[in-house]
N, C-alpha and C positions, 0 to 999 in steps of 0.2 A: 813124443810129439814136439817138433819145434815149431812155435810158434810167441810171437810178443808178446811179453806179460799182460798189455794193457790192452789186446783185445777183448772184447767182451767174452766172460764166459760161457755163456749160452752158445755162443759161435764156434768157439777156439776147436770144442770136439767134433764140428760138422765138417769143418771146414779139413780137419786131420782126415774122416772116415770117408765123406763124400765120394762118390764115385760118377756124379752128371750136376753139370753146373748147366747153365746157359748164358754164354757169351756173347755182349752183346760192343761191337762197334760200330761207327761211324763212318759213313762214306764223304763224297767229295763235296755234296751238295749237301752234307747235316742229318742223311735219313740213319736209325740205327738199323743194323744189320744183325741178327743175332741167330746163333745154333748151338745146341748144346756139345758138351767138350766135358771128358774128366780134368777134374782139376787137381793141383798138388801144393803142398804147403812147400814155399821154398824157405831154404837155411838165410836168407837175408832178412825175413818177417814181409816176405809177397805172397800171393797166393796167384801159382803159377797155371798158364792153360798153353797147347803146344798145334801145333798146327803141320801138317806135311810140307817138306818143300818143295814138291812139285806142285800144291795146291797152297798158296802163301797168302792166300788175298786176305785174311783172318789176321795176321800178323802185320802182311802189310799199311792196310786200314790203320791197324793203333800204331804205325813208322811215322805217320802222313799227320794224324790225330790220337794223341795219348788217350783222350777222355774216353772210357770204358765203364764196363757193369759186367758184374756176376751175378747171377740168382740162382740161390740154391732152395731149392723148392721141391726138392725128392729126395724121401730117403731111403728108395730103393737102393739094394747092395750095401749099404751102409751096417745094418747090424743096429741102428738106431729105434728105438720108442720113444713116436710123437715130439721127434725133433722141431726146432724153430728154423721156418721161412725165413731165410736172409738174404736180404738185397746187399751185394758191396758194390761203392761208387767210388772210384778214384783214377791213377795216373798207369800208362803202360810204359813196359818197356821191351822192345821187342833185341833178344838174343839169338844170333845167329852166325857170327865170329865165327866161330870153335864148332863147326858140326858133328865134328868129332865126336867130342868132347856132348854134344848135344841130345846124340845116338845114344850113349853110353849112359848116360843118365834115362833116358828116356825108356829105355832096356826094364835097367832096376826100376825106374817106376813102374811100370806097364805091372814088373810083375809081381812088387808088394802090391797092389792097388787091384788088380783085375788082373792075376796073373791066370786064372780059373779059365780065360778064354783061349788061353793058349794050349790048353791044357792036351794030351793027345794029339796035339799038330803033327804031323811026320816033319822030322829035321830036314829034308829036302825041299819042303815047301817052306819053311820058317826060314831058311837061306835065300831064298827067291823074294823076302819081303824087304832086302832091305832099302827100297826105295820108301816106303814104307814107315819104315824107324828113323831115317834121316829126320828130324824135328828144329822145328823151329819155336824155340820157348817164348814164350808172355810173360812177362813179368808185372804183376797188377800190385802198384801199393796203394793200399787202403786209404781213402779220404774220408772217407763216411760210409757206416753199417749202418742196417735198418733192419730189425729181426722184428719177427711176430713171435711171442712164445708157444712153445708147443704147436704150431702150425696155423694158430687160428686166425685167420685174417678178416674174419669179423671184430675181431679186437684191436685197440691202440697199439702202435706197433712201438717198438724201442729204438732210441738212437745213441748210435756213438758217434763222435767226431776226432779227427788225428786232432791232440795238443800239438799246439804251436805253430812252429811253422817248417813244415817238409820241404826239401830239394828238390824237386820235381826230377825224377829220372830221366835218363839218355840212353837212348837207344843207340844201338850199331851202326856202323853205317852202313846206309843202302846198298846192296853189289851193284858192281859196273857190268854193263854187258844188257842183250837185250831184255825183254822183260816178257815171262812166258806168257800164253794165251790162257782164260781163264778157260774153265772148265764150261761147257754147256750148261744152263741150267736146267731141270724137266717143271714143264708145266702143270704137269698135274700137281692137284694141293688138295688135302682133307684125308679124311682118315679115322681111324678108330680111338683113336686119344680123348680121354676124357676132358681132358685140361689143353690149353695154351699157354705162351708165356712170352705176351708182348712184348715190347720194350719202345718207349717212344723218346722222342726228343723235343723240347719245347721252349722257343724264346724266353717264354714267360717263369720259367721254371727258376728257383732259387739257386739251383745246381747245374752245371754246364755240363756235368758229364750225363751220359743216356741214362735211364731207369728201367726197370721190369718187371717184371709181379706174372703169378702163378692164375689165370683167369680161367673160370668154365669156358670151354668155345663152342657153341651151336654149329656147326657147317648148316649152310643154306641146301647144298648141293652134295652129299661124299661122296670122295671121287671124281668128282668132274673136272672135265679139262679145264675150267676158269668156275672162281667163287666168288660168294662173300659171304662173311661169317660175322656175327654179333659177339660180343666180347664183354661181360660182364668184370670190372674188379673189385676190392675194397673199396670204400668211401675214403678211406684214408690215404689211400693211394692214388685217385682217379687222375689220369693226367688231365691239363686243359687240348685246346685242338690241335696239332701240328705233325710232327711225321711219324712213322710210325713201323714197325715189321712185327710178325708174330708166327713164331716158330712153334710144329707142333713136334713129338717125338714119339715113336711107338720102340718098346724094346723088348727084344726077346727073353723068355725064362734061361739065367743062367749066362748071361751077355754073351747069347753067340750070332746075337745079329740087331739090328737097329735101323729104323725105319726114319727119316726125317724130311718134311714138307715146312716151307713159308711163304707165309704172305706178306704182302710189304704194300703198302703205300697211303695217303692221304685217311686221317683220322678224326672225325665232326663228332664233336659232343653229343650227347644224345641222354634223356633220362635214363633210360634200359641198358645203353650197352653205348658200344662205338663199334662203328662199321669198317672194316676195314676192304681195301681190295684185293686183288689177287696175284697181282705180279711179280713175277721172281725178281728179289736183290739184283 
């Protein structure tokens, strides 16, 4: 396991087994954007998330805006008993130079990490993916961790903070040339998932990079072409009112398929819960 002596313990084995984080960045106007992503411990002491390059807008976001969040809040595929809820807040840096070089790593990850889903591919079809493998890395160094032990988040959560004072990382530079079309988004949102996993952003907030947390979610509607959903979190966690996305995830037995819906936009305090809307990032 490579990872910094001076992570917190309780973290250091989640963050090696893990196999679904939710990543959450920021757009132009401040809202976070987030979807879940496996994540990987990189050899510099980051905790890396990767994105396609024909779909970059995940990487792009933290090119634009470093300030980022991980929440690790499942310990499906992990191999883990009653691991702890960890929020990481800190700096990005998006790698993309060496695609090469980017593939090739992304390769060996895929298949220490989830190689199981590859598992029986016919080698004709595993050569047709490699637009696919092409990856564009994150590189997230840790400013602040916020773990719940053993999962409960009815309880006070723990905090680490980086000693001293960090370099803030540098990203790539941007490519020249034009700049592709994003992907459609589908409107449909809701679903069978027990859980959400907000992320909001807020003036007021001690910490300028986004936050997240693991909440029940009611759908109003499942299903429907346009929602809204109530969103319960910890006490400990509640944000104040400001922007806001909430991604949901449904995943198949045995990761041979994954289902993912969110909602984004404008989020009022509320005693019960916070309402969120429906519009796609």
């Amino acid at each position: 396991m490579t990872t910094l002596t001076t992570w917190p313990r309780e973290a250091a084995e989640l963050f090696d087994r893990a196999v679904v984080c939710e990543y959450a960045s920021l757009t132009r106007d401040g809202r976070p954007v987030t979807w879940p992503v496996t994540p990987y411990v990189g050899a510099g002491g980051t905790l890396d998330v990767t994105t396609g390059l024909t779909y970059p807008d995940k990487a792009e976001r933290a090119r634009r805006d470093p300030r980022v969040a991980l929440l690790y809040s499942s310990a499906e595929g992990s191999g883990l008993d009653r691991p702890p809820v960890v929020l990481v807040q800190g700096r990005a840096a998006v790698r993309d130079a060496d695609l090469q070089a980017n593939t090739d790593r992304y390769v060996r990850d895929s298949l220490a990490k989830t190689g199981s889903g590859f598992a029986g591919m016919p080698w004709f079809l595993t050569k047709r993916l490699g637009w696919y493998f092409a990856r564009i890395y994150v590189e997230v160094t840790p400013e602040r961790i916020v773990w719940w032990p053993e999962g409960d988040l009815s309880g006070t959560p723990e905090v680490w903070t980086r000693p001293g004072e960090a370099a803030a990382p540098v990203s790539d530079p941007a490519p020249n040339g034009p700049r592709l079309p994003s992907r459609p988004s589908r409107r449909r949102t809701g679903g069978p998932s027990p859980a959400a996993r907000p992320a909001w952003a807020s003036p007021s907030s001690p910490w300028s990079t986004p936050a997240a947390c693991r909440w029940p979610c009611a759908p109003a509607r499942p299903y429907a072409p346009r929602r809204a959903s109530t969103c319960c979190c910890p006490r400990a966690s509640r944000p104040s009112p400001g922007r806001s996305a909430s991604p949901s995830t449904g995943t198949a037995q045995g990761w041979s398929g994954r289902r993912t819906w969110c909602s984004s936009g404008p989020r009022r305090g509320r005693a019960t819960g916070w309402p969120y809307g429906s519009s796609e990032p």
